[in-house]
C-alpha positions in Angstrom: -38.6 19.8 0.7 -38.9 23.0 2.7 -36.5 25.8 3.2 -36.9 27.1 6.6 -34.5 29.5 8.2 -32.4 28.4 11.5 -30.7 30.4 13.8 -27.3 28.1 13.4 -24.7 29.2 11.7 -25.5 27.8 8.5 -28.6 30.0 8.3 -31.1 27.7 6.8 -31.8 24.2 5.8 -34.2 21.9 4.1 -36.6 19.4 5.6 -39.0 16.9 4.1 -41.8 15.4 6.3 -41.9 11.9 7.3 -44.6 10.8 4.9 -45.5 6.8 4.0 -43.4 7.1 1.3 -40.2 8.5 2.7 -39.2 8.5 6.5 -38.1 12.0 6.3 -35.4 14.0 5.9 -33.2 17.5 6.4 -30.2 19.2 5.0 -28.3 22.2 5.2 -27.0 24.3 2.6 -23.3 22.9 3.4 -24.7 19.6 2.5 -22.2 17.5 0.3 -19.9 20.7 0.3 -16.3 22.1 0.7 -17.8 24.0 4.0 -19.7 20.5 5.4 -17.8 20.2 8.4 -16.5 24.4 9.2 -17.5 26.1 12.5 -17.0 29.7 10.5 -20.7 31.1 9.4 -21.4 31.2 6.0 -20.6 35.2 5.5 -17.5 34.6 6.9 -16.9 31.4 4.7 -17.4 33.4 1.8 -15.7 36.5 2.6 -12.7 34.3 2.8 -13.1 32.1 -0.4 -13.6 36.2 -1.9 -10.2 37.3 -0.2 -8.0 34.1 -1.0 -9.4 34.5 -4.9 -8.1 38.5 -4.6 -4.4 37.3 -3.4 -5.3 39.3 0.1 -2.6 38.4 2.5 -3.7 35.9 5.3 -3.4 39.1 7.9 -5.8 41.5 5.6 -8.4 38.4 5.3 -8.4 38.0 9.5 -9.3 41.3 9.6 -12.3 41.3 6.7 -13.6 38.3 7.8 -13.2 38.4 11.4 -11.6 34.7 12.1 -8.5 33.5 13.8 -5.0 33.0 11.9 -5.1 29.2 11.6 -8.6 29.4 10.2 -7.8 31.4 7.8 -4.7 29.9 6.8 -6.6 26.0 7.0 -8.8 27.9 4.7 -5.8 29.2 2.0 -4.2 25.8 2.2 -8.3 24.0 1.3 -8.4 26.2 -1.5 -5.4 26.2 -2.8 -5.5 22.3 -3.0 -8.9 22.5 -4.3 -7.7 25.2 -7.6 -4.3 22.9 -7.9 -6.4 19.6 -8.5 -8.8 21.4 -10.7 -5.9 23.0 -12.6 -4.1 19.6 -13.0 -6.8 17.5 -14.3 -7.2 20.2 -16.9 -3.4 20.8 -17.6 -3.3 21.2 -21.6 0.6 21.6 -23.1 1.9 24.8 -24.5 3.5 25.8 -27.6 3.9 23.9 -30.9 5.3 23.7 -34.0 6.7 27.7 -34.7 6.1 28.9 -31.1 8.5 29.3 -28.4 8.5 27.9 -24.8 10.9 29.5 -22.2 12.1 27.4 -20.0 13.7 27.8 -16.2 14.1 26.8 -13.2 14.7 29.0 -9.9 15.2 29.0 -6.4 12.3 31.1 -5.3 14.5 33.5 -2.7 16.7 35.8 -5.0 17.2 37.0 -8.8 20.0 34.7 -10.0 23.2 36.3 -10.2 21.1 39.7 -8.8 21.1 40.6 -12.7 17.9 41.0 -15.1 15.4 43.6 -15.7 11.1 43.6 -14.9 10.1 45.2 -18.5 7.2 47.3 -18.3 5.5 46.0 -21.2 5.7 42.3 -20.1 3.4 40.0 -21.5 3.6 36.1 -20.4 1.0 33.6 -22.3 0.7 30.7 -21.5 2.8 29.1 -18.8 3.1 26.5 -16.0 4.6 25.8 -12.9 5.7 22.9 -11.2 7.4 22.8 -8.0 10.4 19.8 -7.8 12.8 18.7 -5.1 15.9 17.7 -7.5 16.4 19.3 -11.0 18.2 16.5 -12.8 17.6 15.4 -15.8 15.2 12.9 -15.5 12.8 15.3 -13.7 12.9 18.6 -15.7 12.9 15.9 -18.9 9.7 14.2 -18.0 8.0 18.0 -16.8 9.2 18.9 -20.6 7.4 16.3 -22.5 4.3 16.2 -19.7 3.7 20.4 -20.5 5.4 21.2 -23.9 4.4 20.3 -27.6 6.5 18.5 -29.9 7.8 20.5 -32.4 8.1 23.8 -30.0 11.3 25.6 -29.9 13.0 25.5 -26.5 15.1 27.9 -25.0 16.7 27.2 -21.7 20.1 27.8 -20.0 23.2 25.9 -20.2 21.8 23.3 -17.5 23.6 19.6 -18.6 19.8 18.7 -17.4 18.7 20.1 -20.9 21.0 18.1 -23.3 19.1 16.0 -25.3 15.7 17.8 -25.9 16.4 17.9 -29.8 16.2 14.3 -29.9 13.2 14.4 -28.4 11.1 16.1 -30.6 12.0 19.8 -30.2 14.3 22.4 -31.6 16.6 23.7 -28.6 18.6 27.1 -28.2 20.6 27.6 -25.1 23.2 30.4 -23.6 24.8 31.1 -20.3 23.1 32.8 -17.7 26.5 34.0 -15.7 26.8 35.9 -19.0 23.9 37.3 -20.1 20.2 36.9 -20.5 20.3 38.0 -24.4 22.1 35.5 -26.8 24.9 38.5 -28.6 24.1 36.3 -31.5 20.5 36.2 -31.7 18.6 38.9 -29.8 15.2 36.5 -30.0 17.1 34.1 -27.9 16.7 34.8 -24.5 14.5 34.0 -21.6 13.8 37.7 -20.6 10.0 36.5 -19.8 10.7 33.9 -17.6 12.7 36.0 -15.5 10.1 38.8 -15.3 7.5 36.1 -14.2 9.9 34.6 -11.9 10.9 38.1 -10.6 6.8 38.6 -9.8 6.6 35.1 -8.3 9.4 36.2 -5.7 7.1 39.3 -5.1 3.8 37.4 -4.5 5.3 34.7 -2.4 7.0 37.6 -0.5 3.6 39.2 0.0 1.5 35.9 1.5 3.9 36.0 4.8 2.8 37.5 7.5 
């Protein structure tokens, strides 16, 4: 096959002859691809895939890329379905036996009980994040076993949703979060990273509105 440039919006395409062996053929370069049926040009396709993977806001992205808002935000939902399906048939569990996994669960709008700090020197392994429509037991219990190891310490708050976990194959620590985010009894109890990444969640979600 040939590449010959076009004056389309895809830019170029292939063609093969007809020949006696093959009746002939063309394709374009969004043959078979996320971009196959888009009336955005190429550039402007990957500008936007360049924006969305920089966490530009949907407003910023309009602007660099010179499309309307509900391309754009077609575009942001298209990726972002495309990274959650990658990123679910790859989803590996975290901690084990002598590591700790923080658990919570939030309401993305505020800081729970407007108390908690951002530490500066914040470092968050490996996590994951799930969104859920009821937080009973039978759904943060089956997100448990799904993304944690057996044998990991858990530490969560006092959420009746928790009881249990140490008969299923973890050690458990819990404390009360209307009381502090440090266990007074144990200063390596807490769940002072969760709330910094939830605290920069908030921020980012924030950000993406318009």
């Amino acid at each position: 096959m040939k590449l010959k440039l076009t004056h389309r919006a895809n830019g170029c395409k292939w063609i093969c002859k007809p020949t006696t062996a093959c009746t002939g053929s063309e394709c374009t370069v969004r043959t078979n691809s996320v971009f196959k049926n888009s009336r955005l040009s190429l550039p402007q396709l990957i500008e936007l895939t360049y924006e969305w993977s920089r966490n530009s806001t949907r407003t910023v992205t309009v602007a660099e890329c010179c499309a309307g808002k509900t391309a754009v935000l077609r575009w942001y939902e298209i990726l972002r379905a495309i990274n959650t399906e990658y990123k679910e048939n790859r989803q590996a569990t975290i901690g084990d036996s002598g590591l700790t996994v923080e658990i919570h669960e939030s309401v993305v709008t505020k800081r729970k009980y407007n108390r908690g700090r951002v530490a500066d020197n914040n470092q968050t392994c490996d996590i994951f994040l799930e969104l859920v429509q009821k937080r009973d037991y039978t759904t943060l219990q089956n997100i448990i076993l799904r993304h944690v190891a057996p044998g990991s310490t858990i530490l969560t708050d006092g959420r009746r949703a928790y009881n249990g976990l140490e008969n299923t194959g973890f050690s458990h620590a819990m404390f009360n979060h209307s009381k502090n985010f440090v266990d007074p009894n144990d200063l390596f109890v807490h769940t002072q990273s969760i709330e910094n990444l939830w605290g920069w969640i908030q921020q980012f979600i924030r950000s993406r509105i318009f």
